[in-house]
KEBATI-860128 format. One record per residue: x, y, z of N, C-alpha, C, O in turn; residue number from 1. Coordinates in Angstrom, 3 decimals, padded with zeros to 6 digits. Layout:
BEGIN
nx / ny / nz / cax / cay / caz / cx / cy / cz / ox / oy / oz / num
X / Y / Z / X / Y / Z / X / Y / Z / X / Y / Z / NUM
...
//
This chain:
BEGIN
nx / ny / nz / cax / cay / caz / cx / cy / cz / ox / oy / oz / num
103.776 / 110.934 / 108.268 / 104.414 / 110.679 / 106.984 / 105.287 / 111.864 / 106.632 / 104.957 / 113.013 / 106.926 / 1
106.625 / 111.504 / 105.873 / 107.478 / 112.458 / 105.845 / 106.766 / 113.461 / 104.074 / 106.292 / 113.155 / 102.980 / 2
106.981 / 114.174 / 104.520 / 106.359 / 114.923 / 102.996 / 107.876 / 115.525 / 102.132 / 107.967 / 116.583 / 101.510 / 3
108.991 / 114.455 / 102.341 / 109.906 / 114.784 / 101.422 / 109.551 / 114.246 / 100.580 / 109.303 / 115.173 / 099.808 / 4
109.286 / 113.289 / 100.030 / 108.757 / 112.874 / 098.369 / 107.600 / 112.954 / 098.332 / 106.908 / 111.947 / 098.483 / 5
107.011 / 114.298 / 098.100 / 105.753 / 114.612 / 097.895 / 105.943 / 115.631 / 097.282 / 106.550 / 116.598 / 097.742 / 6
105.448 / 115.562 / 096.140 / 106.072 / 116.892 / 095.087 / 104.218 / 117.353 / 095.193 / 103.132 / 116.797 / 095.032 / 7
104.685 / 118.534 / 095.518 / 103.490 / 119.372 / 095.611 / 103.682 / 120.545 / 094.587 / 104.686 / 121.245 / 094.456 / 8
102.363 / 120.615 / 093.808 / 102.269 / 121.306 / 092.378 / 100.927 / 121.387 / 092.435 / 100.227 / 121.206 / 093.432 / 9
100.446 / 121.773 / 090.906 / 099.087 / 121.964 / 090.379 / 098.555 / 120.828 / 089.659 / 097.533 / 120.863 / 088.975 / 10
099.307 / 119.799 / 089.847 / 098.834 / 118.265 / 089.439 / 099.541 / 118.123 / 087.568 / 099.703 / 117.008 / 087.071 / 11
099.855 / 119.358 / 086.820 / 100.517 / 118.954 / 085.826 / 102.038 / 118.476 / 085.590 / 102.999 / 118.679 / 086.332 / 12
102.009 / 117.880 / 084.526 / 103.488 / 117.303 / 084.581 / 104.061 / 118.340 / 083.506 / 103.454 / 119.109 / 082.761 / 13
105.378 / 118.117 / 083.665 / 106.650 / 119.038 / 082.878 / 106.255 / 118.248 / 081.394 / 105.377 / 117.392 / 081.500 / 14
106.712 / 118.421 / 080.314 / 106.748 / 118.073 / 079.045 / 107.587 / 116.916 / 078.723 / 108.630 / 116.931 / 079.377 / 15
107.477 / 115.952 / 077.958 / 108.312 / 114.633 / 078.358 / 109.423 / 115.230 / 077.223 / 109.263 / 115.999 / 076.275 / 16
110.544 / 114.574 / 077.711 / 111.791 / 114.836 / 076.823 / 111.418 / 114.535 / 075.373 / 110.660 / 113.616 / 075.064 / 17
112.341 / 115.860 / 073.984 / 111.152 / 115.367 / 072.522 / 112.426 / 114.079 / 072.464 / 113.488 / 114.034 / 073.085 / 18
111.811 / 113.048 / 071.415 / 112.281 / 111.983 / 070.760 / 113.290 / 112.484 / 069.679 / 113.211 / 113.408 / 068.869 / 19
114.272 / 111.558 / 069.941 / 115.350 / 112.384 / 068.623 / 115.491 / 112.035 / 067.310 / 115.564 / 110.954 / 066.725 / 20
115.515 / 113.324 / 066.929 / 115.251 / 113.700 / 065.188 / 116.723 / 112.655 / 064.592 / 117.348 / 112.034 / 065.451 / 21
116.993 / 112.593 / 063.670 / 117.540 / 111.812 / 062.868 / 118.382 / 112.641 / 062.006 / 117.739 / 113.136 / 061.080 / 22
119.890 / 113.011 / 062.030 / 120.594 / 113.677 / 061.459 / 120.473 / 113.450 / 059.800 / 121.230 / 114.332 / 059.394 / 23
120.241 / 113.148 / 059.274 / 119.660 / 112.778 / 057.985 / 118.695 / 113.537 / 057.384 / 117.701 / 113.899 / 058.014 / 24
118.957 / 113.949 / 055.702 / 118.017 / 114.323 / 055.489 / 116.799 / 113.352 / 055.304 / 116.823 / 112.125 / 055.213 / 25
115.543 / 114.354 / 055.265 / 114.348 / 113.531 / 055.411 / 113.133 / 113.095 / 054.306 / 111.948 / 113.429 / 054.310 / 26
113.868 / 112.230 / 053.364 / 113.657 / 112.284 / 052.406 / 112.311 / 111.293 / 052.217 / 112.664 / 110.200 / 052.660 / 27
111.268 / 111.228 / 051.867 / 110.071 / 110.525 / 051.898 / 109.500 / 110.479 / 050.303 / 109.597 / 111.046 / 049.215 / 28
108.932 / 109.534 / 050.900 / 107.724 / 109.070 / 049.082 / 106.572 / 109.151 / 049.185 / 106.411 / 108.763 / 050.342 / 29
105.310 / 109.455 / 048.681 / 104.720 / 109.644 / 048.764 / 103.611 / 108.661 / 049.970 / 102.699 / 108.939 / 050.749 / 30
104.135 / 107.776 / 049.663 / 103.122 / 106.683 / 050.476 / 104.100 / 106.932 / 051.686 / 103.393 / 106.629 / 052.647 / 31
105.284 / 107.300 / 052.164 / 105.643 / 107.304 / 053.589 / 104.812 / 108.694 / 054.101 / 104.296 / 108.699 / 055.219 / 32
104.721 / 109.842 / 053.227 / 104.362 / 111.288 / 053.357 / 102.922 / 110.960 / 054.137 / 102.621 / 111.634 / 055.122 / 33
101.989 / 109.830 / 053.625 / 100.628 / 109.613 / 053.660 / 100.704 / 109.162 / 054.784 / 100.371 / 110.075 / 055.539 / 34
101.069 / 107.854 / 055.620 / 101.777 / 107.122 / 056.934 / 101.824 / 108.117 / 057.425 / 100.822 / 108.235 / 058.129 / 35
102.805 / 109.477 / 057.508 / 103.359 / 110.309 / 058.363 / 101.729 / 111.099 / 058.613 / 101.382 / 111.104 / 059.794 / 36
100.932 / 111.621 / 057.811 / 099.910 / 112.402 / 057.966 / 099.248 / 111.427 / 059.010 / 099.058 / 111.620 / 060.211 / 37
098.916 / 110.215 / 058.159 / 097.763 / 109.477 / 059.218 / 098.138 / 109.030 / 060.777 / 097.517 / 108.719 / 061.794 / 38
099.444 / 109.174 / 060.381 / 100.204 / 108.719 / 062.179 / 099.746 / 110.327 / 063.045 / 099.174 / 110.387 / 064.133 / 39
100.108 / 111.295 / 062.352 / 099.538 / 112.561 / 063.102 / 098.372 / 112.803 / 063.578 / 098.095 / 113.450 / 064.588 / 40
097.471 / 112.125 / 062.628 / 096.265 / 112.229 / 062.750 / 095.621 / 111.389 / 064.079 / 095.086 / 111.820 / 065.100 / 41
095.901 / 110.025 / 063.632 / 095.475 / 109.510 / 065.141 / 096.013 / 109.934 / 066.622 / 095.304 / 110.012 / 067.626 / 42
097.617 / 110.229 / 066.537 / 097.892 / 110.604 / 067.932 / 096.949 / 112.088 / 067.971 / 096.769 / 112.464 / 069.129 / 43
096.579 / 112.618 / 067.347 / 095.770 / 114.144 / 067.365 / 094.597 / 113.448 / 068.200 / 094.332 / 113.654 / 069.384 / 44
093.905 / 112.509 / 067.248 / 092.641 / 111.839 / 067.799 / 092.843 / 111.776 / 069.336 / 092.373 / 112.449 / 070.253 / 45
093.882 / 110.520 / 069.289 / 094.058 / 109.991 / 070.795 / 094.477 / 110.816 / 072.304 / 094.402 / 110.418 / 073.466 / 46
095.012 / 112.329 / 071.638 / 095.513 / 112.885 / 072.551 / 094.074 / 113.942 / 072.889 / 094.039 / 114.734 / 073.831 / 47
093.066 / 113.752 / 071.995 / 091.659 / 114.630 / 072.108 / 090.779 / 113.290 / 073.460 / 090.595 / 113.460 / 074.666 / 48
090.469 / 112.203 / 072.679 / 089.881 / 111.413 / 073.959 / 090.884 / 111.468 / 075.208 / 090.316 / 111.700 / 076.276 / 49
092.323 / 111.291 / 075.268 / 092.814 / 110.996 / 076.586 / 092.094 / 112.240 / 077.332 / 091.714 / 112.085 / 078.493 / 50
091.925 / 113.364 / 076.725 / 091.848 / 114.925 / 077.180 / 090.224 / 114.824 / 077.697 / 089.954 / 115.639 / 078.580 / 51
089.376 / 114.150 / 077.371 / 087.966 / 113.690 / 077.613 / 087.669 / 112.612 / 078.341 / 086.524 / 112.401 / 078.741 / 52
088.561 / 111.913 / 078.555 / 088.267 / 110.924 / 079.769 / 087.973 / 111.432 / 081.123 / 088.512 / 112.450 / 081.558 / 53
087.317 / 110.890 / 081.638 / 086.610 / 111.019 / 083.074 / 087.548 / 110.814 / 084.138 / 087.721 / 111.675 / 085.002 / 54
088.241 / 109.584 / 084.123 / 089.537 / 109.504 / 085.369 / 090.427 / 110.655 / 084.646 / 090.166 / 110.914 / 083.472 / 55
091.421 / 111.321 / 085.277 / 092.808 / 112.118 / 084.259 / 093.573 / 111.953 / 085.467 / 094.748 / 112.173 / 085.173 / 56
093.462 / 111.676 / 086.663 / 094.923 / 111.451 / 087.676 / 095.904 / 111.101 / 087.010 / 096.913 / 111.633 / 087.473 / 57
096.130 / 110.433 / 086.102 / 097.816 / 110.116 / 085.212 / 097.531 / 110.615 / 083.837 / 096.915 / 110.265 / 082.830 / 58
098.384 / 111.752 / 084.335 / 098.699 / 112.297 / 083.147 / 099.694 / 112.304 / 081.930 / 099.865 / 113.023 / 080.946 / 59
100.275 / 111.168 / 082.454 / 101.724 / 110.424 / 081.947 / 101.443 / 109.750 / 080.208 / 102.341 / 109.489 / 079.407 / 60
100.165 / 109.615 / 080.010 / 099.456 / 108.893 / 078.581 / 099.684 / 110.099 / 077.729 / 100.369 / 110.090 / 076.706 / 61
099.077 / 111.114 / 078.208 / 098.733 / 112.245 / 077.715 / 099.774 / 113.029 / 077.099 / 099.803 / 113.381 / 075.920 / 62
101.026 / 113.387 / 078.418 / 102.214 / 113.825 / 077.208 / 102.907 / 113.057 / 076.849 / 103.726 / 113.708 / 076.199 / 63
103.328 / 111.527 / 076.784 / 103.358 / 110.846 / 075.551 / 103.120 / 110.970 / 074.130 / 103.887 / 111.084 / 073.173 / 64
101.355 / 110.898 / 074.278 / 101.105 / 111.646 / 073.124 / 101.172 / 113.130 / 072.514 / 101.051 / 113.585 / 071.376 / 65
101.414 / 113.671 / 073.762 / 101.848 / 114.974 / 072.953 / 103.503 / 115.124 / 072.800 / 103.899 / 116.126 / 072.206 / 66
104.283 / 114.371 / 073.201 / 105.722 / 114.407 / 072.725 / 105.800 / 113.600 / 071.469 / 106.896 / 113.629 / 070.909 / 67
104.859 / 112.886 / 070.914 / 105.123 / 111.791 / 069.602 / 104.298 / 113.010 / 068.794 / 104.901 / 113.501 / 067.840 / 68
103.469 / 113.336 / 068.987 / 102.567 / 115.006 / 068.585 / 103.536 / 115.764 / 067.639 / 103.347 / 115.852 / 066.425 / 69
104.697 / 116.357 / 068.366 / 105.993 / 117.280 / 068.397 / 106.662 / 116.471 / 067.661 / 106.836 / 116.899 / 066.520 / 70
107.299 / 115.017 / 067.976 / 107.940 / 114.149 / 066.856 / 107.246 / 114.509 / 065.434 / 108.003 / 115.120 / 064.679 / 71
106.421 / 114.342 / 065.111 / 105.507 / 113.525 / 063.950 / 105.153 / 115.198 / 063.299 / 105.091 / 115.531 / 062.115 / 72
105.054 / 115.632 / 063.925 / 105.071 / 117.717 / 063.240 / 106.234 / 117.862 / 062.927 / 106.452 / 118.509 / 061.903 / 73
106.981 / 117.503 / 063.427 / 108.756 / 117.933 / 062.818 / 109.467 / 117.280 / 061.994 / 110.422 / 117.718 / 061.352 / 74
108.947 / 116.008 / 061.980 / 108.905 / 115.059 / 060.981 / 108.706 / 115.530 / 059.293 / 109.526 / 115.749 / 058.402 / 75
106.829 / 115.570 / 059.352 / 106.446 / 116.413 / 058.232 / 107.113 / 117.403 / 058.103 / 107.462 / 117.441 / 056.924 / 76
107.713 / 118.708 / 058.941 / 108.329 / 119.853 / 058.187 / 109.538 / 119.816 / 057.819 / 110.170 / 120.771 / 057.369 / 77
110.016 / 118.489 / 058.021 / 111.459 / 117.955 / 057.662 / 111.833 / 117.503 / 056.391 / 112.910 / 117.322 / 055.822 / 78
109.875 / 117.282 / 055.906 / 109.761 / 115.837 / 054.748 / 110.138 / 116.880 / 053.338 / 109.640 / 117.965 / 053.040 / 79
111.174 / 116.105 / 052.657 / 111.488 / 115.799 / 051.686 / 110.826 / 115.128 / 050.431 / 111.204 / 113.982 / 050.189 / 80
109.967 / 115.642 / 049.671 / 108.959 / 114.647 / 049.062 / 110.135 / 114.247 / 047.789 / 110.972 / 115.085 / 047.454 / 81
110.083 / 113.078 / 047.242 / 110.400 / 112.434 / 046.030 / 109.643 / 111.638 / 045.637 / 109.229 / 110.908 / 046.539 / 82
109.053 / 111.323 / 044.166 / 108.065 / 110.574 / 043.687 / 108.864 / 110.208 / 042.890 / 109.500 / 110.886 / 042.084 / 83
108.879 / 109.074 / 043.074 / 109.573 / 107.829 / 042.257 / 109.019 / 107.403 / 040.930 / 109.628 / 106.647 / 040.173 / 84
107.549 / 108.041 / 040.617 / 107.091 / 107.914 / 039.617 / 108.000 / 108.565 / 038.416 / 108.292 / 108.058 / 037.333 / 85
108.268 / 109.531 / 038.817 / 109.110 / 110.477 / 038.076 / 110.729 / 110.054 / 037.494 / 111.130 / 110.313 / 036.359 / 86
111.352 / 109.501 / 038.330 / 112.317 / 108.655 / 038.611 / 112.816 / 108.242 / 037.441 / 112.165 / 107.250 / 037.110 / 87
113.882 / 108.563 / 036.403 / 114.401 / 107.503 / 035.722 / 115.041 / 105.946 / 035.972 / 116.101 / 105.981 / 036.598 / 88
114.623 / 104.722 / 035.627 / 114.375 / 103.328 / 035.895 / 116.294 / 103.079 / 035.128 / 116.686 / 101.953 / 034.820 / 89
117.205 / 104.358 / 034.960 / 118.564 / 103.870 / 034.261 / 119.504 / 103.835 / 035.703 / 120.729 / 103.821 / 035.584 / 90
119.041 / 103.824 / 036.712 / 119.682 / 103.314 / 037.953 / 119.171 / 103.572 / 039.549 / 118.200 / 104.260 / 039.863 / 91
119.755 / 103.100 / 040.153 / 119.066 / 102.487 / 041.603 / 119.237 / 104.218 / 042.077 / 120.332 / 104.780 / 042.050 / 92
117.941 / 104.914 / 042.507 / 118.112 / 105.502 / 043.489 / 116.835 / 105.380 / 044.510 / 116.005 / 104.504 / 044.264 / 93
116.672 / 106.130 / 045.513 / 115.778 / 106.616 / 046.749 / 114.912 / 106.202 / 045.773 / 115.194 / 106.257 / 044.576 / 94
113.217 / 105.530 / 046.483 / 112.368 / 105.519 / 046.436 / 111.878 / 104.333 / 045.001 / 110.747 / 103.871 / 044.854 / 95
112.899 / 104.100 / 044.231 / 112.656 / 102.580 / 043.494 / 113.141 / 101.327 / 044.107 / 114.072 / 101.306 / 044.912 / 96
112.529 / 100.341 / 043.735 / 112.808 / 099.260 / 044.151 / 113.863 / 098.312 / 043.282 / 113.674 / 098.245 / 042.067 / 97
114.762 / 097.714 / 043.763 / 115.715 / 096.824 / 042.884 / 115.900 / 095.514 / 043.546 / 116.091 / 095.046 / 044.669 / 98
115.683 / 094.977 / 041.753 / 116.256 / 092.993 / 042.052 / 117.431 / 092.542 / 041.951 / 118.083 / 092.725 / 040.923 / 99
117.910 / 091.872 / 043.000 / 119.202 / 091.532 / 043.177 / 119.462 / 090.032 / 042.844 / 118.498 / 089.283 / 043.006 / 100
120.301 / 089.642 / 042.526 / 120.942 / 088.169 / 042.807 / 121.911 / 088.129 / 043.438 / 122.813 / 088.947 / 043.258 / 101
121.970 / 087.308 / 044.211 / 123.074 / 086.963 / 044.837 / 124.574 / 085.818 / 044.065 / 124.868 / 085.949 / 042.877 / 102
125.140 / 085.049 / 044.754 / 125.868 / 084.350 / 044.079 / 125.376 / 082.987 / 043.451 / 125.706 / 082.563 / 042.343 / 103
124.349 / 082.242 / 044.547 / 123.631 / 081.314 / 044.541 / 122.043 / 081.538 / 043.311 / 121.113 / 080.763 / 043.086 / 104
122.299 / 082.708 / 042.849 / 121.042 / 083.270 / 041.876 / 119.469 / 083.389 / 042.074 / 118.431 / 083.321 / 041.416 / 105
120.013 / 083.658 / 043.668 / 118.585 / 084.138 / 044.834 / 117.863 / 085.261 / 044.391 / 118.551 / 086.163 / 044.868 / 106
117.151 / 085.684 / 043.934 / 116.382 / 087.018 / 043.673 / 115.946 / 087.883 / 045.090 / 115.279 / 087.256 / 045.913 / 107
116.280 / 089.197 / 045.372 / 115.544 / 089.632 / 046.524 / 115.219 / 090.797 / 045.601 / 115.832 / 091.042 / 044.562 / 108
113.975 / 091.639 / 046.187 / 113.648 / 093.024 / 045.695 / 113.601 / 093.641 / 046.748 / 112.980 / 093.192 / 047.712 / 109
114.324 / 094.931 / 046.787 / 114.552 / 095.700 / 047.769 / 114.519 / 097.181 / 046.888 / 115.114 / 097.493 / 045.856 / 110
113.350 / 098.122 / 047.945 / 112.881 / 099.074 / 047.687 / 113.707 / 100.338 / 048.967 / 113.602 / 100.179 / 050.183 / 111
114.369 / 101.349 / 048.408 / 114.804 / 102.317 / 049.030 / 113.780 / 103.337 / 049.425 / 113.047 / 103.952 / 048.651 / 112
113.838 / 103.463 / 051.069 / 112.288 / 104.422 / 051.300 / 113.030 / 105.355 / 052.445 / 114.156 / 105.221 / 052.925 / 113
112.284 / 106.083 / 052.647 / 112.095 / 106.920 / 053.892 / 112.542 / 106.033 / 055.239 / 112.183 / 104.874 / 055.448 / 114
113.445 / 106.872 / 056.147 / 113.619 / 106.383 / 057.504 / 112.349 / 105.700 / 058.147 / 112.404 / 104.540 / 058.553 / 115
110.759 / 106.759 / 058.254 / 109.793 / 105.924 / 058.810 / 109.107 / 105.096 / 058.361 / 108.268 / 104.504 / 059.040 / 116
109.327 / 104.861 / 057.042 / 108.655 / 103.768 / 056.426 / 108.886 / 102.702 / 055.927 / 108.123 / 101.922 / 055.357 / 117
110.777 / 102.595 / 056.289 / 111.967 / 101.595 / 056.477 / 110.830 / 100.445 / 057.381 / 110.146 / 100.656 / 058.383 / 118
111.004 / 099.109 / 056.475 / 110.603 / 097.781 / 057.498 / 111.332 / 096.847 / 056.309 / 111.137 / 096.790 / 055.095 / 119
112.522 / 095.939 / 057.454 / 113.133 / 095.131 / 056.594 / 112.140 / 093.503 / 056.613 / 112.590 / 092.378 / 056.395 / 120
110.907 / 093.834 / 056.901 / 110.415 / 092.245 / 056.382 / 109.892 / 092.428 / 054.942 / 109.788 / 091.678 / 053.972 / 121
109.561 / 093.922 / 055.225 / 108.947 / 094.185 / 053.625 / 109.988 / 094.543 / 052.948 / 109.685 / 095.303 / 052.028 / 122
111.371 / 094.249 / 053.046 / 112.500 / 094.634 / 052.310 / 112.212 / 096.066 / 051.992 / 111.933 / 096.342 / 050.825 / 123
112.256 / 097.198 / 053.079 / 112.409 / 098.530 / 052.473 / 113.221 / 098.927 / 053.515 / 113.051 / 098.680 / 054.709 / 124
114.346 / 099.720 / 052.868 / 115.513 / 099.770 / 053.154 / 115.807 / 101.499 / 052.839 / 115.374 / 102.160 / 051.895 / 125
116.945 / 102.079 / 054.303 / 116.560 / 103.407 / 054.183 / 117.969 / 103.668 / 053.641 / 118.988 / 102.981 / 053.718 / 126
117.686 / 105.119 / 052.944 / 119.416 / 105.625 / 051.807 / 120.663 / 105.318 / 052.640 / 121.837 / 105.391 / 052.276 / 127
120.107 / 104.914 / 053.985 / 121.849 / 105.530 / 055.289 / 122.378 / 103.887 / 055.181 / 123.526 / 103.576 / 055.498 / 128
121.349 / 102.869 / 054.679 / 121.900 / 101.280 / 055.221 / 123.156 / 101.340 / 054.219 / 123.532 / 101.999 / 053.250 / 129
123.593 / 100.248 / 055.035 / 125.067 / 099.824 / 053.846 / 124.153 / 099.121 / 052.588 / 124.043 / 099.814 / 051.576 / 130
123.766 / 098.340 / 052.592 / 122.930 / 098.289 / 051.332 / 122.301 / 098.896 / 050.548 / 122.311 / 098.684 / 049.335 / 131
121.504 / 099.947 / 051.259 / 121.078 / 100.604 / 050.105 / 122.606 / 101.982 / 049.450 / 122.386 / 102.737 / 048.503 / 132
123.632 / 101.978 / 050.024 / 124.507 / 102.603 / 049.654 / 125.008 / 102.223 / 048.760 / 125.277 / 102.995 / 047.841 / 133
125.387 / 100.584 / 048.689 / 126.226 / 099.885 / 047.716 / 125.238 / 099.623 / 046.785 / 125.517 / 098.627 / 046.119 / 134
123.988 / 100.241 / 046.432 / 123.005 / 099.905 / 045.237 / 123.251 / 101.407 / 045.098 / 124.305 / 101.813 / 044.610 / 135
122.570 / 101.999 / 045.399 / 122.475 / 103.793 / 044.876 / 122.889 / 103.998 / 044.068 / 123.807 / 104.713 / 044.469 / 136
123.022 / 103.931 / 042.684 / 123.936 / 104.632 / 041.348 / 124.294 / 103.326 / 040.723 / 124.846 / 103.360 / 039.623 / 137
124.043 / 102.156 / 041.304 / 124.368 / 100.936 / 040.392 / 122.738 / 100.992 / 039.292 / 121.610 / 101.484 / 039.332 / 138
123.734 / 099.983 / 038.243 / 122.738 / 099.735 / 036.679 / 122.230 / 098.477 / 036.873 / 122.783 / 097.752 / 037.700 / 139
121.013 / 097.979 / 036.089 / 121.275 / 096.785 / 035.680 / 122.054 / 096.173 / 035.170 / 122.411 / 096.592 / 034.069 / 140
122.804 / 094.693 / 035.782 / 123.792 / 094.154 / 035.445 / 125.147 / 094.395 / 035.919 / 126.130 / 093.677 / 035.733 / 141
125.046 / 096.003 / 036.848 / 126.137 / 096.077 / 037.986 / 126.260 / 095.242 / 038.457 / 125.380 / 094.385 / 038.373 / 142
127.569 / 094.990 / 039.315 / 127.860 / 093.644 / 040.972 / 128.160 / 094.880 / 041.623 / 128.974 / 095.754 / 041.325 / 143
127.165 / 094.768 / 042.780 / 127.908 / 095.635 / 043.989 / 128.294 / 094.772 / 045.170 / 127.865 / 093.633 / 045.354 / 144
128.917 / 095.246 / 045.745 / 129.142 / 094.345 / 047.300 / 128.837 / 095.464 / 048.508 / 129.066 / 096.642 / 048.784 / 145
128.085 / 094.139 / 049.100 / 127.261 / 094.639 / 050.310 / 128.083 / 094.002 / 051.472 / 128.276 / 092.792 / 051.587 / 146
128.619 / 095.127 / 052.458 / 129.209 / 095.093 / 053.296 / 128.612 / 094.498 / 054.672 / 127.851 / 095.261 / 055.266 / 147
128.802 / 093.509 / 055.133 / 127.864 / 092.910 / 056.384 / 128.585 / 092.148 / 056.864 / 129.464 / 091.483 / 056.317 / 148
128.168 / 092.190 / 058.291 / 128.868 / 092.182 / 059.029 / 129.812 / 090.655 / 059.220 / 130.911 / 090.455 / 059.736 / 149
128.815 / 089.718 / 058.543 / 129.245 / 088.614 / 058.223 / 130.045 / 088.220 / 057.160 / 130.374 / 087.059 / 056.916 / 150
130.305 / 089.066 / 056.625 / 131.502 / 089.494 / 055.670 / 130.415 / 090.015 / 054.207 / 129.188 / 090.056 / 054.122 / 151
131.279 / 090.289 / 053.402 / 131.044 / 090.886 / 052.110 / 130.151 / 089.994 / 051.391 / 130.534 / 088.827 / 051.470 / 152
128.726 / 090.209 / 050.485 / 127.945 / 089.337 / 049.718 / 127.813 / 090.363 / 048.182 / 127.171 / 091.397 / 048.001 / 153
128.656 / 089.619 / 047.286 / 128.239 / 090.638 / 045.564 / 126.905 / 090.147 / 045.537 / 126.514 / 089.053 / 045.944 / 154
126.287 / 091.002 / 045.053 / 125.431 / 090.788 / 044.130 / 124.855 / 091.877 / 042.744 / 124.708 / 093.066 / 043.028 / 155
124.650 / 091.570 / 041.763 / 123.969 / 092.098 / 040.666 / 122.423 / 092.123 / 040.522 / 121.418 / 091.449 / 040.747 / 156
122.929 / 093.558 / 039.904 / 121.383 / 094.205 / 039.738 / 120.457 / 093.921 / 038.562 / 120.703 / 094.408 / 037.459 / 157
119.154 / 092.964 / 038.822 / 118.458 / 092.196 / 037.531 / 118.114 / 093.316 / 037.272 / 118.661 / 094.011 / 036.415 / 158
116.953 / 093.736 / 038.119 / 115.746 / 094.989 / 037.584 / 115.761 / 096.445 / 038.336 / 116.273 / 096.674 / 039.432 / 159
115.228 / 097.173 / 037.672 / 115.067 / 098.446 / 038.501 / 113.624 / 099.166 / 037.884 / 113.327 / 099.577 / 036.763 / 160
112.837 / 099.102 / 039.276 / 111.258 / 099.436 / 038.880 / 111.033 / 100.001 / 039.709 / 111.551 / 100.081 / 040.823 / 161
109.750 / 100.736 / 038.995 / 108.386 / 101.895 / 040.399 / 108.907 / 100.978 / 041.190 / 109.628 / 100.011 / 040.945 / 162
108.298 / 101.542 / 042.515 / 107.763 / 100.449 / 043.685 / 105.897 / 100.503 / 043.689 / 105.216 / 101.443 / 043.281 / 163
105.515 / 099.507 / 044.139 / 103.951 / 099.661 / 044.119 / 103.752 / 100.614 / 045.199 / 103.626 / 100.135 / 046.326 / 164
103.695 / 102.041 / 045.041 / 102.857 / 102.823 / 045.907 / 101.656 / 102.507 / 045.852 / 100.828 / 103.099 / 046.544 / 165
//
């Protein structure tokens, strides 16, 4: 057997490339701040059992979790806290939620959050979307228009509230 592809070492692997940070500031709410801790926490967990398992020939699990490790630490020292509690309710910014109508007098509520805690089924929507741009600084009873790709949709702003943290 030819021993050109046979990388001969001490059986560890190099560090996996880190995951990329997000030119943005990193602005979070309290309930994304909490997510971010507990996400640390388990890969901490998980990267303690992989480290206690009995087989370890692939070590490929292992810095996974320690490159999401390095993500999720740089993350937190990135975080930006804003509490929306605090928040004056006299227009749309980061971390409240706002009701929209559309033309058809559809109601959606859409809550402005943190990059990692952005999920558009739960309508939370991060400061960089075109939507949450064309709300940011609107009032109740503004029309903003939301730029997509399917062309332009106005809509006006019913409400502006906490979000349920």
């Amino acid at each position: 057997m030819s021993r050109a592809f046979v990388k001969e070492g001490d059986g560890t692997l190099d560090p996996l490339p880190d995951l990329p940070q997000s030119p943005h500031p990193n602005y979070v709410t309290p309930r994304g701040l909490n997510a971010l801790q507990a996400r640390l926490r388990d890969l901490q967990t998980t990267l303690s059992a992989l480290k206690f398992r009995l087989e370890r020939l692939d070590k490929l699990p292992e810095a996974a979790c320690e490159r999401d490790i390095r993500y999720f630490e740089s993350r937190l020292r990135s975080a930006i806290l804003i509490d929306p509690a605090t928040l004056p309710l006299s227009e749309v910014a980061f971390g409240l939620a706002v009701t929209v109508a559309d033309d058809h007098g559809q109601q959606t509520t859409y809550e402005i959050t943190g990059e990692d805690e952005a999920d558009a089924r739960l309508h939370r929507i991060t400061p960089q979307s075109p939507l949450a741009r064309a709300l940011i600084g609107a009032q109740v009873g503004d029309e903003v228009i939301w730029r997509k790709p399917s062309g332009p949709v106005s809509l006006e702003i019913v409400y502006i509230t906490h979000s349920n943290q």
